[in-house]
C-alpha positions as CSV (number, residue, x, y, z in Angstrom):
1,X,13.0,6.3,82.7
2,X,10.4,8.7,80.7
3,X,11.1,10.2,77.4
4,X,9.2,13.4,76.6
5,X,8.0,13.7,72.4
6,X,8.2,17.2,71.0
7,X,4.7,17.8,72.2
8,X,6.1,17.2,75.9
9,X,4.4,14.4,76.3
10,X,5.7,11.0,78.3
11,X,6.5,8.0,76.0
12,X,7.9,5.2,76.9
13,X,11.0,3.2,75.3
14,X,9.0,0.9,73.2
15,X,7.0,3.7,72.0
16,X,10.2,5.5,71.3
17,X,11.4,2.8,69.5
18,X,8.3,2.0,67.3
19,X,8.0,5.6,66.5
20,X,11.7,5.6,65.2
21,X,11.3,2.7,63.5
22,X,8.0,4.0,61.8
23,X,9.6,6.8,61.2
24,X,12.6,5.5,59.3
25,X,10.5,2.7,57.5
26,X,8.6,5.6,56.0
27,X,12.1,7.2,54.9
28,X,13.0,4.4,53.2
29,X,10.2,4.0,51.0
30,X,10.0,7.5,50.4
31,X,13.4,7.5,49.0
32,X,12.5,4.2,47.1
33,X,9.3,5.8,45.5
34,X,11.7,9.3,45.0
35,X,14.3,7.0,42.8
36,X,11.6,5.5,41.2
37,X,9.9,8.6,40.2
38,X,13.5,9.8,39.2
39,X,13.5,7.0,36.5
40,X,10.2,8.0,35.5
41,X,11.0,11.3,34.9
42,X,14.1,10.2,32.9
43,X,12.1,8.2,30.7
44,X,13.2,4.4,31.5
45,X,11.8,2.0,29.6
46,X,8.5,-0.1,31.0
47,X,11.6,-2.9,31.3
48,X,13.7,-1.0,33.2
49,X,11.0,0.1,35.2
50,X,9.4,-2.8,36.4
51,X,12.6,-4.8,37.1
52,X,13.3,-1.6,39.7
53,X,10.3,-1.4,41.1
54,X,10.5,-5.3,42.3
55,X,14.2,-4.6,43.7
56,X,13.2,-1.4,45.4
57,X,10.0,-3.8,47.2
58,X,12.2,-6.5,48.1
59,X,14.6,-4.1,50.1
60,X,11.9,-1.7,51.3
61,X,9.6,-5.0,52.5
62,X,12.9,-7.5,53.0
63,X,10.4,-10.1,51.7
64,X,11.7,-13.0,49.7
65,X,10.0,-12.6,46.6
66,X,8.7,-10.1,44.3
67,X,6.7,-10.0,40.9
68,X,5.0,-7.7,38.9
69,X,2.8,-9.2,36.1
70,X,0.3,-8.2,33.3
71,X,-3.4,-9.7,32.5
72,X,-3.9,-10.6,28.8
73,X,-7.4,-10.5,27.5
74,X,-8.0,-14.2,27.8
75,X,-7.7,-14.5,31.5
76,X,-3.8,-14.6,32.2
77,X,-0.9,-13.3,33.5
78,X,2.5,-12.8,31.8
79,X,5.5,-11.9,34.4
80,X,7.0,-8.9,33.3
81,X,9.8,-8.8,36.0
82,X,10.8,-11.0,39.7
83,X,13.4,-11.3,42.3
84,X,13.4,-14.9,43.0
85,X,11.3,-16.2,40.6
86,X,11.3,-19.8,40.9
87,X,8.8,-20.9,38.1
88,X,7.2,-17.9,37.6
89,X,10.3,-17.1,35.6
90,X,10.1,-13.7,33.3
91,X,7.7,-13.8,30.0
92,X,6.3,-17.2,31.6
93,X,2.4,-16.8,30.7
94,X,-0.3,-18.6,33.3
95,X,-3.9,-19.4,33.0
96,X,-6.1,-17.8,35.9
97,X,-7.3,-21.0,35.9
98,X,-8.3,-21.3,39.8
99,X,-9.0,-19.1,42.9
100,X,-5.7,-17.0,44.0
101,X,-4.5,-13.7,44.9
102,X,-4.1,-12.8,40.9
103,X,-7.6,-13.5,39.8
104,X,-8.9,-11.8,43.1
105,X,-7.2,-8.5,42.1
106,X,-8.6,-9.1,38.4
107,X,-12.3,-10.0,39.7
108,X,-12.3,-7.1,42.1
109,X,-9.7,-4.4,41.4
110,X,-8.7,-4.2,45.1
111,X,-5.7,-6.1,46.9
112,X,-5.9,-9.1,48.2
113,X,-4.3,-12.0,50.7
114,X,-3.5,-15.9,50.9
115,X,-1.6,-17.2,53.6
116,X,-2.2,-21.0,52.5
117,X,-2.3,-22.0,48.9
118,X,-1.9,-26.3,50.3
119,X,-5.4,-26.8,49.1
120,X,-6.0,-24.5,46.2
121,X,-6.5,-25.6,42.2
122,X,-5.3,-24.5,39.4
123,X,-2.3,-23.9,37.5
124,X,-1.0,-21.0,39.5
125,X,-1.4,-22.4,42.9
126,X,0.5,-25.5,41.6
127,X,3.4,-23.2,40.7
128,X,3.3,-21.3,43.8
129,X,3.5,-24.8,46.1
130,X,6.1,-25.4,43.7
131,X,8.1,-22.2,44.4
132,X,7.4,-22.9,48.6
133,X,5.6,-19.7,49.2
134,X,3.4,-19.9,52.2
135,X,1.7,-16.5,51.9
136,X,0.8,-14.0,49.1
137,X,-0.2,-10.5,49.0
138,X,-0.9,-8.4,45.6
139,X,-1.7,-5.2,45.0
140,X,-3.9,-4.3,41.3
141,X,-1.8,-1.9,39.2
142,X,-4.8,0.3,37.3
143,X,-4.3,2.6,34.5
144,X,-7.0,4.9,32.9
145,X,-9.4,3.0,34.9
146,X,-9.1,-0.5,34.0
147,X,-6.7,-3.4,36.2
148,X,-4.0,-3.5,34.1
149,X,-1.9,-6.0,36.2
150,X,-0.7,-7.3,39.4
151,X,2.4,-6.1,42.2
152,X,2.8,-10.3,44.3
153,X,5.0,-10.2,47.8
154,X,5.3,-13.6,49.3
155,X,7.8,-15.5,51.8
156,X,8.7,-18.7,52.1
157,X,9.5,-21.5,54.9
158,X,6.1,-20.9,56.3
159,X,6.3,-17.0,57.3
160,X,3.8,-14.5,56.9
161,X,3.8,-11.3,54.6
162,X,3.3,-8.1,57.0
163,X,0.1,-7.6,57.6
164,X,0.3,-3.9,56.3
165,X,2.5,-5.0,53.2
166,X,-0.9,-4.4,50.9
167,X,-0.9,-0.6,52.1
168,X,2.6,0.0,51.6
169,X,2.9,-2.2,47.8
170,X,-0.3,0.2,46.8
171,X,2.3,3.8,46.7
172,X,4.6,1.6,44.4
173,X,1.8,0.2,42.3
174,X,0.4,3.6,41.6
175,X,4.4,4.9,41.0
176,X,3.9,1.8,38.0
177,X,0.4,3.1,37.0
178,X,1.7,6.8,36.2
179,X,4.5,5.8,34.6
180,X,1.9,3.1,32.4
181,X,-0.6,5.9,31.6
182,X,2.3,8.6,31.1
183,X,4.0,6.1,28.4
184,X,0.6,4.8,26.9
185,X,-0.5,8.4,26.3
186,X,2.7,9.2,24.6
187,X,2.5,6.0,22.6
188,X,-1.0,6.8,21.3
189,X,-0.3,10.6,20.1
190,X,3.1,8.5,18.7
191,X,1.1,6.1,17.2
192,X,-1.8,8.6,16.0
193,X,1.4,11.0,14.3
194,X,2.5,7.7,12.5
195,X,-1.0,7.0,11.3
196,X,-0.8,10.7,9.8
197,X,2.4,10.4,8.2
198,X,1.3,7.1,6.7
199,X,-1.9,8.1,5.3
200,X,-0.4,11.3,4.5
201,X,2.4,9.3,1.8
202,X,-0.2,7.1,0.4
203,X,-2.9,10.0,-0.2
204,X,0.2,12.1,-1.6
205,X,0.9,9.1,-3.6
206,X,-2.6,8.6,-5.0
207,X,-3.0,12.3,-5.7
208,X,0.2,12.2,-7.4
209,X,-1.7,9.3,-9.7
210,X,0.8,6.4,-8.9
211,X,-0.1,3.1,-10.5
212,X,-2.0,0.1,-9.2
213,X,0.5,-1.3,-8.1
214,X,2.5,1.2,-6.8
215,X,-0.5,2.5,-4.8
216,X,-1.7,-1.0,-3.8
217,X,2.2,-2.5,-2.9
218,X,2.5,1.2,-0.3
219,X,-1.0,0.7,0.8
220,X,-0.4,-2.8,2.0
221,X,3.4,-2.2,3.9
222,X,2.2,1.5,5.5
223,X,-0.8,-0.6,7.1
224,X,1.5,-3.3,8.2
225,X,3.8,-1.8,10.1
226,X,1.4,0.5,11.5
227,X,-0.9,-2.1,13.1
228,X,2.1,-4.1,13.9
229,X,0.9,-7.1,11.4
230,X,3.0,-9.8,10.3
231,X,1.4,-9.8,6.6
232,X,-1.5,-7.6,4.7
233,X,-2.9,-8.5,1.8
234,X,-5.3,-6.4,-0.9
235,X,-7.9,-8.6,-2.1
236,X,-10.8,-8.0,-5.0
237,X,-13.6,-9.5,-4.9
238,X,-14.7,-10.3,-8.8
239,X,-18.7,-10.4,-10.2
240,X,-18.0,-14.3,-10.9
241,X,-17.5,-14.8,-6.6
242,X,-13.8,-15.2,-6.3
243,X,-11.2,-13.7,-4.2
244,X,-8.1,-12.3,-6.4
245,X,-5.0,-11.5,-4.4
246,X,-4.1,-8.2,-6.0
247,X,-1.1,-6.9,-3.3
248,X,0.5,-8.0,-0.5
249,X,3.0,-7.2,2.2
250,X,4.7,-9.7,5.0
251,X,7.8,-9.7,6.9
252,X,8.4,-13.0,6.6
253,X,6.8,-13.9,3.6
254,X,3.6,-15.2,4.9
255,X,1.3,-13.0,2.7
256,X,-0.9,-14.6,0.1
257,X,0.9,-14.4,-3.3
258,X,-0.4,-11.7,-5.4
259,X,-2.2,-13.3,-8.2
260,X,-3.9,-16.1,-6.3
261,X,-7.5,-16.2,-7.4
262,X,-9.7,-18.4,-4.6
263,X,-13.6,-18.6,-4.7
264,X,-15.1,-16.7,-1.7
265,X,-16.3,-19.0,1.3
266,X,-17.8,-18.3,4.5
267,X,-15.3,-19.2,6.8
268,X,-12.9,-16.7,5.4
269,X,-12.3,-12.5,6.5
270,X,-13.5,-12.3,3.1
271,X,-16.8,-14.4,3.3
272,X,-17.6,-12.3,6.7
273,X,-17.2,-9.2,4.7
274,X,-18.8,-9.8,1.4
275,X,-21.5,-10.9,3.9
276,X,-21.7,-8.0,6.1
277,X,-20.0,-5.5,4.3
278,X,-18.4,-4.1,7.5
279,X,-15.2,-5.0,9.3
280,X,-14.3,-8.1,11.0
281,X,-12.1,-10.1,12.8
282,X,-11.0,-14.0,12.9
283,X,-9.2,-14.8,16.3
284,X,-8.2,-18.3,15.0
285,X,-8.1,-20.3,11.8
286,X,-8.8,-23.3,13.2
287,X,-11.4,-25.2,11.8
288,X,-11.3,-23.2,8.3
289,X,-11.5,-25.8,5.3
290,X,-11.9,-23.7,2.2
291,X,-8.9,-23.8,-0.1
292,X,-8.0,-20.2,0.8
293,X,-8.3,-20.9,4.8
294,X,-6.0,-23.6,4.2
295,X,-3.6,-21.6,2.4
296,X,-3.7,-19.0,4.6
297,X,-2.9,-21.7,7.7
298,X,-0.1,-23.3,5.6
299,X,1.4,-20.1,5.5
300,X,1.3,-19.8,9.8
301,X,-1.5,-17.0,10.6
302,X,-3.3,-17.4,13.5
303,X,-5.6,-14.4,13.5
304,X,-6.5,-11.6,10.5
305,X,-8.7,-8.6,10.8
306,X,-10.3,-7.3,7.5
307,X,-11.7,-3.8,6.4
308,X,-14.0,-3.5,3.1
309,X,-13.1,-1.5,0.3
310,X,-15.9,0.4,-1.1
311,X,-16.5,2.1,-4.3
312,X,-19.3,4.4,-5.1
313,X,-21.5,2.1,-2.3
314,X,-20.3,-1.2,-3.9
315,X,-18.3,-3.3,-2.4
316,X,-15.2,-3.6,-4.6
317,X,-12.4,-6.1,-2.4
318,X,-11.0,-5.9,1.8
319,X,-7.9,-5.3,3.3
320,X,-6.8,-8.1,5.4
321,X,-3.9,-7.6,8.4
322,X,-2.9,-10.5,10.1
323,X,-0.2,-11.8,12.6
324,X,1.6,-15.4,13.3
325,X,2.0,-14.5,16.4
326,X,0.2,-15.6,19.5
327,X,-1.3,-12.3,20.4
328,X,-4.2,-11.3,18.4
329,X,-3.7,-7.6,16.5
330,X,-5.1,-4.9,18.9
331,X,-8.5,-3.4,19.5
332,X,-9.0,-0.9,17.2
333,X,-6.8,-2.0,14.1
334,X,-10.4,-1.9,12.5
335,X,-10.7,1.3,12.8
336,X,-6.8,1.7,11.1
337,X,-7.4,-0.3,8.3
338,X,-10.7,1.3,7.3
339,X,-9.1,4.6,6.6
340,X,-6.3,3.0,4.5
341,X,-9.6,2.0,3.1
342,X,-11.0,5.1,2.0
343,X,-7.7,5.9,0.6
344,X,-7.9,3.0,-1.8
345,X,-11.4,3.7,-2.6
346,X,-10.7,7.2,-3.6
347,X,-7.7,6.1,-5.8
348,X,-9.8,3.3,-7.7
349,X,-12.6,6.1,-8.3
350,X,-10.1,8.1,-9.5
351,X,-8.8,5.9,-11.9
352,X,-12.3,4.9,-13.3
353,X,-13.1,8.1,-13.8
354,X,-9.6,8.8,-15.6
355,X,-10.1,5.8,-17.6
356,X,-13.9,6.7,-18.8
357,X,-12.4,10.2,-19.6
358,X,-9.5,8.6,-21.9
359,X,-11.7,5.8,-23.0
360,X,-14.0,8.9,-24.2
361,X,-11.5,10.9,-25.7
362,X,-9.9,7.8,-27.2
363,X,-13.3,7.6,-28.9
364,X,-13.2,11.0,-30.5
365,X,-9.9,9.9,-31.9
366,X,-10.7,6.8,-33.4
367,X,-13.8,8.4,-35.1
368,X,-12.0,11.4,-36.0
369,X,-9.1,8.4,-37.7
370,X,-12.2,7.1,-39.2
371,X,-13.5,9.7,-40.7
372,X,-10.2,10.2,-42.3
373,X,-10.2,7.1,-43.9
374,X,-13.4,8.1,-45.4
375,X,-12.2,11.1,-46.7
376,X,-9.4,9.1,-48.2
377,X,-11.4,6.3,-49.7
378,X,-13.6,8.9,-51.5
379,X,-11.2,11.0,-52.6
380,X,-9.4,7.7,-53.7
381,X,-12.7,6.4,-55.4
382,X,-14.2,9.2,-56.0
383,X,-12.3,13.0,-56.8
384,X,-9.3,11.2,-57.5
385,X,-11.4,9.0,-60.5
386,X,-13.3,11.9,-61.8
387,X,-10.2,14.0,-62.0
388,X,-8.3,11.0,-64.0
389,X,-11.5,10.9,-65.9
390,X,-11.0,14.3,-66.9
391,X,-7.4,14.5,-67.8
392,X,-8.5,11.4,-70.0
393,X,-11.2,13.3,-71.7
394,X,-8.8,15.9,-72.7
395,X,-6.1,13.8,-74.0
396,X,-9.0,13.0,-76.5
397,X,-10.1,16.2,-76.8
398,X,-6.6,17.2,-77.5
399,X,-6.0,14.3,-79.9
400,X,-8.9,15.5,-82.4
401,X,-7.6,19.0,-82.7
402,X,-5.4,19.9,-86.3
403,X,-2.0,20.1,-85.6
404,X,-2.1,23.4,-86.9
405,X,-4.0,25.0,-83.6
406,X,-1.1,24.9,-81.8
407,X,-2.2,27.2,-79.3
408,X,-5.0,25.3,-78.6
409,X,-2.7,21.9,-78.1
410,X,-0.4,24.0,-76.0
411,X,-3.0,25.4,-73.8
412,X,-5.0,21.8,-73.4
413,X,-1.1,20.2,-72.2
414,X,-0.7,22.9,-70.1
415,X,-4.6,22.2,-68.6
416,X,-3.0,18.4,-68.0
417,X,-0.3,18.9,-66.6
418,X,-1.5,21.3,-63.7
419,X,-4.5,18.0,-63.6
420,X,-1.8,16.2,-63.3
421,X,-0.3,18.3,-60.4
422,X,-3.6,18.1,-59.1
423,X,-3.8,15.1,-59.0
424,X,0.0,14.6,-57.1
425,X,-1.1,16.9,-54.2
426,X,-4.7,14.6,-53.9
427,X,-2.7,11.9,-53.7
428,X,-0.5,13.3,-51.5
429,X,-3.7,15.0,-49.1
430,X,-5.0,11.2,-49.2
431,X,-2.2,9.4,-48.1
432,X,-1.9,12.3,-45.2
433,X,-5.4,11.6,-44.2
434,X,-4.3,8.0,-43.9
435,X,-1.3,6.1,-45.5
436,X,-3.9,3.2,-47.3
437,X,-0.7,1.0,-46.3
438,X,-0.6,1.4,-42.8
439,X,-4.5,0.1,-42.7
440,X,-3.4,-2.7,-45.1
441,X,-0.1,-4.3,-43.8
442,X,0.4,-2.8,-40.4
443,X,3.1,-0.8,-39.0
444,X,5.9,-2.9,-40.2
445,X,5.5,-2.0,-43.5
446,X,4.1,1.2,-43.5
447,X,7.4,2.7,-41.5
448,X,10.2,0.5,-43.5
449,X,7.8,2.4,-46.5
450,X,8.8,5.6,-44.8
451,X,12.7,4.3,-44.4
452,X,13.2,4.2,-47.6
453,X,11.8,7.3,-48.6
454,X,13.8,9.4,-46.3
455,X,17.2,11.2,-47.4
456,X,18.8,9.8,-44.1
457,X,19.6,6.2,-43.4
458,X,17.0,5.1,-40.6
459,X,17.3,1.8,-38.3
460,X,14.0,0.5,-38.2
461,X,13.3,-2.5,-35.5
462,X,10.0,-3.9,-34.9
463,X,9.3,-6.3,-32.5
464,X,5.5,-7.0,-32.3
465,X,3.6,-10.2,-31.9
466,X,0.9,-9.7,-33.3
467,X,-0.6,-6.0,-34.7
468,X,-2.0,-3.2,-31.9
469,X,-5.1,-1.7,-32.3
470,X,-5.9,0.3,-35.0
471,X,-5.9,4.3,-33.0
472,X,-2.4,2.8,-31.2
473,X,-0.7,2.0,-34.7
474,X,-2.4,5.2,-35.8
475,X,-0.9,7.4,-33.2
476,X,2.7,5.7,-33.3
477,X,2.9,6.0,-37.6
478,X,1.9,9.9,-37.1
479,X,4.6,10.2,-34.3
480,X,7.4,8.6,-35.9
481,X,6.5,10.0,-39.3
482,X,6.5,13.8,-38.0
483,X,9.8,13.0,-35.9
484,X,11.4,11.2,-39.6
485,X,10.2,14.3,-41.1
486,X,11.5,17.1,-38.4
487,X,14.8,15.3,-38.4
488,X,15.4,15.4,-42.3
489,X,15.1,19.0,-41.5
490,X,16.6,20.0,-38.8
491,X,18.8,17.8,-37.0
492,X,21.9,17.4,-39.4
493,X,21.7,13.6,-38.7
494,X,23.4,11.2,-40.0
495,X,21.3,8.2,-39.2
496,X,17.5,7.6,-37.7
497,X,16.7,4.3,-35.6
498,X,13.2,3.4,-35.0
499,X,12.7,0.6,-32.0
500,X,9.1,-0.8,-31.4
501,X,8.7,-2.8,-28.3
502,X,6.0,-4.3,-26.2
503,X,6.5,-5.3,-22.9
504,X,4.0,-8.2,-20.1
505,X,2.3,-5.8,-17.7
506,X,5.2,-6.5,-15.7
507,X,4.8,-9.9,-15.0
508,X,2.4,-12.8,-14.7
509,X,-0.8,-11.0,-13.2
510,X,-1.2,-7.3,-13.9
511,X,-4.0,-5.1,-12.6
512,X,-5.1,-1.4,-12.4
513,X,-6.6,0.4,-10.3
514,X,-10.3,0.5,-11.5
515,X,-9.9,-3.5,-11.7
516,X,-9.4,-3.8,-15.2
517,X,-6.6,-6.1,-16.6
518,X,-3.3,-4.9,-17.7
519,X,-2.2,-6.8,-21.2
520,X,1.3,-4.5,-21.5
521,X,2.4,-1.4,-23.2
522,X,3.8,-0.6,-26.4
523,X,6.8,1.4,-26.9
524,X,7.9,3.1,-29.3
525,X,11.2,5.2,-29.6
526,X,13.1,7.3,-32.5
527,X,16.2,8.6,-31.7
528,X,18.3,10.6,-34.1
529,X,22.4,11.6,-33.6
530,X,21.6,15.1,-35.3
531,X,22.6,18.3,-33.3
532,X,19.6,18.2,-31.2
533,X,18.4,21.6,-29.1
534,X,14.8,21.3,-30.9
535,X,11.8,22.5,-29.0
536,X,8.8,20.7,-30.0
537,X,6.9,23.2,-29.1
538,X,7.9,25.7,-32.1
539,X,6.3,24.6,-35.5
540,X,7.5,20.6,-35.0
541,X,4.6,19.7,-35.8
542,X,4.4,17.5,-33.1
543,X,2.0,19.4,-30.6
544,X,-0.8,17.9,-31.9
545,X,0.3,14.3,-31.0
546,X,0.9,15.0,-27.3
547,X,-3.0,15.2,-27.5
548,X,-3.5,12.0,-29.6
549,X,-1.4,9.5,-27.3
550,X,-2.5,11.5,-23.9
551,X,-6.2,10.3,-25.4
552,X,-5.0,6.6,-25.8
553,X,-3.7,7.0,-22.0
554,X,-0.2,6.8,-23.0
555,X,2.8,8.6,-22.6
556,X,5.1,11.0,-24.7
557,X,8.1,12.3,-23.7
558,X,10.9,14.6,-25.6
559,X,14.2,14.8,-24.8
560,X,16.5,16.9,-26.9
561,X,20.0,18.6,-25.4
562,X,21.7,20.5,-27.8
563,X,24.7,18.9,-29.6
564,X,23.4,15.3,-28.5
565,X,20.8,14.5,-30.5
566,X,17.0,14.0,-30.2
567,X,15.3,11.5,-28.7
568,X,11.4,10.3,-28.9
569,X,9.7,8.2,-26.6
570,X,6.0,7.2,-26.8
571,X,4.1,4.4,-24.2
572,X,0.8,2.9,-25.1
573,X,-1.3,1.1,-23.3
574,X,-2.1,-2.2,-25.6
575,X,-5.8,-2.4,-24.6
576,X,-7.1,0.5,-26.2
577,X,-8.9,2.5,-24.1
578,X,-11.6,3.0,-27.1
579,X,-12.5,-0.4,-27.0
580,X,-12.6,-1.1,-23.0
């Protein structure tokens, strides 16, 4: 019997057959690739993907087994998903270790077939003897050009894989590819908009002048989770050759603690950079003896990558990601760190620059309080004498004139009495310029002075150490002694306290920005329970002094609601910036 096609020509029933087969073979992995593109489209995870595409092979093939696996950079495979796994279980990891159909399609990029792995050595073919596969076809899964991984059929019981099983696996390996590229481009525009947003908060952070540690502390956790580290640490390098931990960052608490101060050695990120002055990398630890290497071991990293940090062309410290994981941080976190970099340069400039300008303005004050206490000591030891002089000379004058020119005795008391007045207001002009007690005794004494000379009862509390620098006592008597003065009157008060505080840089090791120590603030604060609603700004008197602790790089803020009082609040830094 002859069967026509549609073209009219004879066939007979085996070709029939073969074509019908063919036919419906092809409609079946059609359908197979359609569901999987389906999945694709509906944006399945790389998990849920690859454990369909090996259960769409097995039924479209009806092989036994299926795998699809990924290379690693240091020549292996990790299974990402099998039917029938045997030992080559899910997230197992093997060496390419010996001559197979994996390391042919990671050599050469193209498919490749072993019906007999009885004599083969290596690691793989041990596991594959193991599992009693007799044959083994794999197709390379590429994406963006490079052989990203493998797509394994194999039987078992001494049967063959089809011998066009390569050409068929290659439509579903391609399906993988797409969806690979698709989902690596979106994760590098992801990952380049979180890179955005992260420098974006830290530069919004430095232009908002945050603190060192602020800056350093947001730095440190914005690069950590960006480049997927485990721990990142800020590290300056100091004139004398150490390495000073300055911030650090971890999820679980494997950073370096801030504060630790090692000297610099060579088989360190930080020897490499202070070498080089250019990024680097340290794949393993092993074999690293310094006393920072073997912190940094103690502490479970495997692998860091470092970044320098320079200012105005010197090198000024590194930023150091690094993981305690078994897979090194990925290509390119170099490149991630070094403009977290730039950001911490610009922010230390910054700060110098700040500090040079309050360090130069701090200057103008100090001379300008010196040259007050000139004033003062020569109107003290010099007008102030001359005039005392003078009122002397006329009570002798006066004493040698007949009591009978009474108009002449009357007009010389009258000339010493307005000396005398004269005399008051130098006094008082002097001790304006600069109390002589505040110089002498310290702000202890000079403000309990001013206590007891004010109409309304005031609270002082002190608690210093040791005395500030003389333009910090300076500008904190002149603040507290305009506020005594404004609330005597204006505020209706019924009491005054005065509280002076100092506080430790916030704890153990304190830093700023520009490198330089912290050593604390001091606080000072005058509150008053008067009616409040007083603008400092109208004829207070206290202007001026904005100006004077803004110089010293301190702080003053005013606070007063109406019907609640008034409250004062000034914060100095301790190390005066005219003496840095």
């Amino acid at each position: 019997m002859l069967v026509r096609d549609g073209t009219g020509r004879a066939v007979g029933l085996i070709g029939v057959n073969r074509d019908i087969t063919e036919r419906k073979r092809a409609e079946v992995e059609q359908a197979a690739l359609r569901r999987l593109a389906m999945r694709v489209a509906q944006g399945a995870t790389a998990t849920e993907l690859f454990v369909a595409v090996v259960e769409e092979v097995v039924e479209v093939l009806e092989l036994d087994k299926v795998m699809l696996a990924r290379f690693g950079p240091d020549r292996t495979m990790t299974v990402l998903a099998s039917v029938n796994e045997g030992p080559f279980t899910v997230g197992s990891r093997w060496p390419l270790d010996g001559p197979g159909v994996a390391a042919t399609v990671l050599d050469t990029g193209h498919p490749a077939r072993i019906d007999d792995y009885a004599d083969l050595p290596g690691t793989v073919a041990a596991g594959i003897r193991a599992s009693q596969a007799s044959s083994l076809v794999g197709v390379p899964i590429v994406v963006d050009g490079k052989v990203w991984g493998v797509l394994i059929v194999t039987t078992g019981s001494g049967g063959l894989v089809p011998a066009d099983a390569d050409d068929r696996l290659l439509a579903f390996g391609e399906l993988v590819a797409t969806a690979l590229s698709n989902a690596e481009s979106h994760d590098r525009l992801r990952a380049l908009a979180d890179e955005q947003a992260s420098l974006r908060r830290v530069a919004t952070l430095v232009a908002e002048g945050g603190g060192a540690t602020e800056v350093f502390d947001a730095v440190c956790e914005e690069t950590g989770r960006l480049v997927g580290a485990t721990s990142v640490n800020l590290s300056n390098y100091t004139p004398d050759g150490f390495n000073v931990t300055m911030a650090g960052w971890s999820l679980r608490d494997t950073h370096v603690p801030v504060g630790t101060r090692f000297p610099v050695s060579p088989d360190t990120v930080g020897g490499t950079i202070v070498r080089t002055n250019a990024p680097t990398r340290m794949d393993s630890w092993e074999g690293a003896t310094s006393e920072l290497a073997l912190l940094v071991r103690a502490r479970g990293i495997r692998s860091s990558v470092g970044a320098p940090v320079m200012v105005d062309g010197q090198l000024w410290g590194a930023l150091v990601a690094a993981t305690d994981g078994d897979e090194t941080l990925p290509a390119g976190t170099e490149l991630r760190l070094a403009r977290f970099t730039e950001l911490i340069a610009i922010a230390i400039s910054n700060a110098t620059t700040r500090s040079a300008l309050i360090a130069s303005r701090a200057r103008i004050v100090s001379a300008g309080d010196e040259a007050r206490r000139r004033i003062e000591r020569n109107l003290h030891d010099g007008t102030q004498q001359r005039l005392i002089a003078l009122g002397l000379d006329l009570q002798r004058a006066r004493a040698g004139i007949p009591e009978d020119q009474r108009e002449t005795h009357a007009t010389l008391e009258q000339m010493e009495r307005d000396l005398e007045s004269i005399l008051e207001d130098l006094r008082e002009l002097s001790h304006g310029l600069h109390p002589p007690l505040l110089a002498r005794r310290g702000l202890r004494s000079s403000l309990q002075a001013l206590a007891r000379r004010s109409p309304i009862p005031v609270d002082v509390n002190i608690h210093l150490s040791e005395r500030p620098p003389a333009p910090l006592e300076t500008a904190v008597y002149y603040v507290i002694s305009e506020a005594l003065t404004n609330a005597v009157k204006h505020s209706h008060a019924s009491e005054i306290s005065v509280t002076i505080t100092t506080d430790d840089a916030g704890g153990p090791f304190g830093v700023d920005l520009d490198g330089r120590r912290r050593v604390g603030n001091l606080r000072a604060t005058i509150v008053d329970d008067g009616i409040g609603g007083a603008d400092p700004g109208e004829g207070s008197g206290l202007t001026g002094l904005f100006d004077r602790v803004d110089a010293l790089g301190g702080r003053f803020a005013f606070d007063s609601p109406p019907r609640s009082g008034t409250r004062i609040s000034v914060e100095l830094p301790l190390e005066s910036p005219a003496t840095l």
